[in-house]
Backbone as JSON Lines, residues from 0, in Angstrom:
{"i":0,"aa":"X","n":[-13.94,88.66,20.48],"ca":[-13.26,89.77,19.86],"c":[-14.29,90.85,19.6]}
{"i":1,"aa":"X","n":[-14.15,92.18,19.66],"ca":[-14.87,93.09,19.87],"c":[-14.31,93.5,18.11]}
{"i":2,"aa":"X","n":[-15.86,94.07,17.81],"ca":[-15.67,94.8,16.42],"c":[-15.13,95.68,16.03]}
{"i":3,"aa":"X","n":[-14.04,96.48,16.99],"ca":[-13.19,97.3,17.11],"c":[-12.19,96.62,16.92]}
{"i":4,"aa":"X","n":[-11.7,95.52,17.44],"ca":[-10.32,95.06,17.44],"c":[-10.21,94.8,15.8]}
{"i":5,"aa":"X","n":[-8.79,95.2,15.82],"ca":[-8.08,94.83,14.47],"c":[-7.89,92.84,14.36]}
{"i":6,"aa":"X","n":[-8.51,92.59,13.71],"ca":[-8.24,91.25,12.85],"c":[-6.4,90.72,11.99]}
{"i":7,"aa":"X","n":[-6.05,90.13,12.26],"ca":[-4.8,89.5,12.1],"c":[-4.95,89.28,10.62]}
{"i":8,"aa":"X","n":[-3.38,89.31,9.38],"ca":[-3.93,88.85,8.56],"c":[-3.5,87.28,8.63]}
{"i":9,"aa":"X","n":[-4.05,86.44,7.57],"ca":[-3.9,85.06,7.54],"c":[-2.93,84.42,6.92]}
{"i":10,"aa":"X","n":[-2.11,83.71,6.74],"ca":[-1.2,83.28,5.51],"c":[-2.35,82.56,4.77]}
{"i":11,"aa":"X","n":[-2.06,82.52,3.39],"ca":[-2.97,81.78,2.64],"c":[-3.34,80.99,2.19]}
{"i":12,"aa":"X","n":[-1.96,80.09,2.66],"ca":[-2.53,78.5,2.21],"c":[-3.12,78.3,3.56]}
{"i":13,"aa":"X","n":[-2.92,78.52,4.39],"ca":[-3.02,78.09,5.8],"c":[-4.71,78.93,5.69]}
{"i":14,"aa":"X","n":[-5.32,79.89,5.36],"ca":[-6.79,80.33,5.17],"c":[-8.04,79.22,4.23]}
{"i":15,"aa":"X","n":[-6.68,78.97,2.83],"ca":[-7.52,78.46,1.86],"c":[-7.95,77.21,2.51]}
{"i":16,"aa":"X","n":[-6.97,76.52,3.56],"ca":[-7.44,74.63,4.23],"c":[-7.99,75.18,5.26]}
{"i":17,"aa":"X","n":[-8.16,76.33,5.89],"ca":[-9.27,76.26,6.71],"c":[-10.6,76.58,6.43]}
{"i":18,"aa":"X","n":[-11.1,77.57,5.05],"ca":[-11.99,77.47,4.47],"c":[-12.79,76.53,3.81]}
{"i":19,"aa":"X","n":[-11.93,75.54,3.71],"ca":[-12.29,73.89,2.63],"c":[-12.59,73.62,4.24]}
{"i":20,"aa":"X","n":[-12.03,73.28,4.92],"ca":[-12.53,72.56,6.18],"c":[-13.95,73.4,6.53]}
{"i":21,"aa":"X","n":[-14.38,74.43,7.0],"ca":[-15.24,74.93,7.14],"c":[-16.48,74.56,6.08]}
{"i":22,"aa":"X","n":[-16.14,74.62,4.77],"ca":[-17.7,74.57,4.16],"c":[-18.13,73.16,4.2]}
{"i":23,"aa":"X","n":[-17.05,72.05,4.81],"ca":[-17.78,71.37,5.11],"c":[-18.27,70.74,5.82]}
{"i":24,"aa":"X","n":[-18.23,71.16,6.86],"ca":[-19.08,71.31,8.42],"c":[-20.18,70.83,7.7]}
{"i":25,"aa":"X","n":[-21.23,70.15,8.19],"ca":[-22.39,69.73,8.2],"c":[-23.25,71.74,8.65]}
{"i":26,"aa":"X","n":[-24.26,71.74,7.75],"ca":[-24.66,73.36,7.47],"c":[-25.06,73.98,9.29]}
{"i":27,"aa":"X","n":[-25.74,73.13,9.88],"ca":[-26.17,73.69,11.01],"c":[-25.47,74.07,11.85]}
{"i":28,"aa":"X","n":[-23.92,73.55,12.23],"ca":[-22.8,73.61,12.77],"c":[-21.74,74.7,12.34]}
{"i":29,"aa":"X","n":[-21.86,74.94,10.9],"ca":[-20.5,75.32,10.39],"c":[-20.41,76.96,10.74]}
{"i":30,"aa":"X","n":[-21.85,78.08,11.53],"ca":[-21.06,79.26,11.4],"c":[-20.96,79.45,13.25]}
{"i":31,"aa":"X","n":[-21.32,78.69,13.66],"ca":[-20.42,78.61,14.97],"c":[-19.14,78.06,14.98]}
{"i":32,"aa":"X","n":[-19.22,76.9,14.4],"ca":[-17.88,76.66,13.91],"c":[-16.42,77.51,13.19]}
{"i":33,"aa":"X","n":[-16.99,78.07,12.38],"ca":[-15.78,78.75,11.88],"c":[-16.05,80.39,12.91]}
{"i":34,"aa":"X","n":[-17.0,80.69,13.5],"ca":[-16.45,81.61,14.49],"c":[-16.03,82.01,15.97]}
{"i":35,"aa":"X","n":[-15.75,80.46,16.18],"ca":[-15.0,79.57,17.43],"c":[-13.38,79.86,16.95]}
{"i":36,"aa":"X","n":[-13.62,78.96,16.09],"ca":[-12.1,78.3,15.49],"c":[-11.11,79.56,14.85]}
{"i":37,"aa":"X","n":[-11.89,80.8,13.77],"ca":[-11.69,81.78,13.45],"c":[-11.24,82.95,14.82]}
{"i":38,"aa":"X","n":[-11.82,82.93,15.85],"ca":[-11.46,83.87,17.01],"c":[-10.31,83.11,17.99]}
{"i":39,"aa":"X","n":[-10.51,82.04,17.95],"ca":[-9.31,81.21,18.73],"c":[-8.04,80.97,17.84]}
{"i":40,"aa":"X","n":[-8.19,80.78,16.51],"ca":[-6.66,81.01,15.76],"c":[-5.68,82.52,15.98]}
{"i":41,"aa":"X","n":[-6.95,83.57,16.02],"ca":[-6.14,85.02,16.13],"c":[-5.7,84.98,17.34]}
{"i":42,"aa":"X","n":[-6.38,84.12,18.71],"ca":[-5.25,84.62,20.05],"c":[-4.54,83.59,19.66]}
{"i":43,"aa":"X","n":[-4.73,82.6,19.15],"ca":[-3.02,81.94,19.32],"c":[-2.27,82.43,18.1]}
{"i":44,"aa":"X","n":[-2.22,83.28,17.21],"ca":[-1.28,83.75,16.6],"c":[-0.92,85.19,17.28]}
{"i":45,"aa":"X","n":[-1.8,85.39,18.26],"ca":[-1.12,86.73,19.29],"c":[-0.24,86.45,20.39]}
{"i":46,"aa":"X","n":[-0.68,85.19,20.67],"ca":[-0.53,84.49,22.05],"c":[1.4,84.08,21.55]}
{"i":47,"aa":"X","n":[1.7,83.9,20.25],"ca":[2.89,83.53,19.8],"c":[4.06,84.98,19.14]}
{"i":48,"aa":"X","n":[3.0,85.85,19.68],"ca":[3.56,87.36,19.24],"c":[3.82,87.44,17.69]}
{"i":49,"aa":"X","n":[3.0,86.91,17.11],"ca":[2.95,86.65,15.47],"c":[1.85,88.08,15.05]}
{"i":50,"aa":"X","n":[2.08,88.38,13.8],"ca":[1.22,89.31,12.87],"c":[0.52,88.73,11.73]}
{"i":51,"aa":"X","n":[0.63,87.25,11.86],"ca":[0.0,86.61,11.07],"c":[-0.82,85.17,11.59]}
{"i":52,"aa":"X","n":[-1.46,84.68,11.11],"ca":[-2.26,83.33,11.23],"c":[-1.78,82.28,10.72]}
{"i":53,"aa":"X","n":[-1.23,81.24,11.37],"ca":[-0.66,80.11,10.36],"c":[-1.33,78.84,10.51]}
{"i":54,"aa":"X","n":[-1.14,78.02,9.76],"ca":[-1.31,76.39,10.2],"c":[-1.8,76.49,11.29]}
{"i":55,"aa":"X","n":[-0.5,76.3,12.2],"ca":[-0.57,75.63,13.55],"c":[-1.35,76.78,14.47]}
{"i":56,"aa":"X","n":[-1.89,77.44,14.25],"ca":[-2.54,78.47,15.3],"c":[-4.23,77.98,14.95]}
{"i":57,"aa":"X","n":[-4.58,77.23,13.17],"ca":[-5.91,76.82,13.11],"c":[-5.82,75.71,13.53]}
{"i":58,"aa":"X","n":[-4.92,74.53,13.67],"ca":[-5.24,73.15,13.86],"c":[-5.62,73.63,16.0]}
{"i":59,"aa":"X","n":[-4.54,74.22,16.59],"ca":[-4.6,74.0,17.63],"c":[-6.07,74.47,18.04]}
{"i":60,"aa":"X","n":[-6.58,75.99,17.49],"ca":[-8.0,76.24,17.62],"c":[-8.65,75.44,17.26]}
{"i":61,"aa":"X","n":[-9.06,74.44,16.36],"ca":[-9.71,73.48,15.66],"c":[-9.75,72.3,17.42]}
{"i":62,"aa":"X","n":[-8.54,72.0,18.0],"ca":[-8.39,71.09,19.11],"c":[-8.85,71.2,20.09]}
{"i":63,"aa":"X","n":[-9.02,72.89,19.96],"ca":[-9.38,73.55,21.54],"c":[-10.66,73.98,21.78]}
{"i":64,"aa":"X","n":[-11.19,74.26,20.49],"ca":[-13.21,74.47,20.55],"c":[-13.94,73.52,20.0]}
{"i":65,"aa":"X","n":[-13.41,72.58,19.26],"ca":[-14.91,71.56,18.64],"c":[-15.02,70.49,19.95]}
{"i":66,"aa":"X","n":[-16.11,70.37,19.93],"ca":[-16.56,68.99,20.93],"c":[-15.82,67.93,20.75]}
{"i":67,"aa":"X","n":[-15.49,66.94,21.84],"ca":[-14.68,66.23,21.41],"c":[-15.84,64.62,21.04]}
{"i":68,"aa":"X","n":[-17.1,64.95,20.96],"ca":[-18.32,64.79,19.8],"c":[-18.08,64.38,18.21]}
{"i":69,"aa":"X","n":[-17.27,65.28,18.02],"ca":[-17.54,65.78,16.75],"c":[-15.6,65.46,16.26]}
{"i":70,"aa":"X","n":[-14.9,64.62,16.87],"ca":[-13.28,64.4,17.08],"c":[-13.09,64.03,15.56]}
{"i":71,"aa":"X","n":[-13.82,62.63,15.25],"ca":[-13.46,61.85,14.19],"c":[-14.08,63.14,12.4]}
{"i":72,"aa":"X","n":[-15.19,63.23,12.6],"ca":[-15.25,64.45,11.92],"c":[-14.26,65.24,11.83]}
{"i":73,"aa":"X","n":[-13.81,65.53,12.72],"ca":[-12.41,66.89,12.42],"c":[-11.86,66.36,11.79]}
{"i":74,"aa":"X","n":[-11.12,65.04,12.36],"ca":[-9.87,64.95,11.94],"c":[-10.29,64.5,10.12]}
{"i":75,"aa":"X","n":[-11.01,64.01,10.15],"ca":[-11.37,63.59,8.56],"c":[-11.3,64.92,7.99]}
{"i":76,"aa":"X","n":[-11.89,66.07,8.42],"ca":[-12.14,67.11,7.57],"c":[-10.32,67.78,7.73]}
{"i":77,"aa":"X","n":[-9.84,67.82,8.7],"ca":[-8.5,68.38,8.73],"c":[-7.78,68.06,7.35]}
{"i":78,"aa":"X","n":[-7.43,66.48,7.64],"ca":[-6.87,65.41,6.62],"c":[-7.25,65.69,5.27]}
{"i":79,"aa":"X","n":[-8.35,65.78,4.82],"ca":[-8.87,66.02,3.66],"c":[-8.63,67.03,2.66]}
{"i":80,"aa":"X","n":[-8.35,68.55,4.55],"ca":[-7.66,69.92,3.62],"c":[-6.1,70.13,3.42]}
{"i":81,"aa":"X","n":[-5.23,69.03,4.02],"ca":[-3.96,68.53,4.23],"c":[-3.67,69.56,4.77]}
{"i":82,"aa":"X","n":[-4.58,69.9,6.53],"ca":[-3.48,70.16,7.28],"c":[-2.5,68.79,8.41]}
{"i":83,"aa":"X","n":[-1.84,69.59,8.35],"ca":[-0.31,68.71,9.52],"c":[-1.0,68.71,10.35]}
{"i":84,"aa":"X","n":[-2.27,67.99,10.98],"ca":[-2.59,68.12,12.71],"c":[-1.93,67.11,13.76]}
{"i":85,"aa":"X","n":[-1.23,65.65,13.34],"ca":[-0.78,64.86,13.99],"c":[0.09,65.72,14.78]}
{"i":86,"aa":"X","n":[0.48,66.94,14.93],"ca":[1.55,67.26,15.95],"c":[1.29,67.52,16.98]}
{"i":87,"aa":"X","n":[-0.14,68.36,16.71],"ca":[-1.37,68.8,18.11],"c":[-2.1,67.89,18.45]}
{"i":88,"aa":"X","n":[-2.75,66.4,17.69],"ca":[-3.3,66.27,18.04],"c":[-3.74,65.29,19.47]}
{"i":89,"aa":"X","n":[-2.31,65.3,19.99],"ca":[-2.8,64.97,21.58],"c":[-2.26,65.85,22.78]}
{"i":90,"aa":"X","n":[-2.34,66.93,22.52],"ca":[-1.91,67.97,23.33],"c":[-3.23,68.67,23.62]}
């Protein structure tokens, strides 16, 4: 995303469990991490012709950029911020 482009806004529960998930990334990981997962939630809330960011636009980014390395980590950290990922998570 170019620093020109306009940024999507977020719904906020759906921001606040992706922020809890983010700080706790292990430190060396977490600001590639949240600016993988952060740029891949906004095309899939574009990609769904949405003006907003929901849930399901961070779990699926969450599916589609972390290593699949790092799988069992997610899902612990997903679970923990109670997002719904069992719907994505074998797609």
């Amino acid at each position: 995303m170019s620093d020109t482009e306009t940024q999507l806004e977020w719904e906020n529960t759906a921001q606040d469990k992706f922020n809890n998930v983010i700080k706790r990334i292990p430190l060396f990981h977490r600001d590639i991490a949240y600016k993988v997962v952060f740029k891949k939630a906004e095309i899939n809330a574009r990609q769904r012709g949405a003006s907003q960011v929901e849930e399901s636009d961070i779990v699926r980014a969450f599916f589609s950029e972390v290593p699949m390395t790092f799988y069992s980590l997610m899902i612990r950290l997903l679970d923990g911020a109670g997002f719904n990922y069992k719907e994505w998570e074998s797609k």
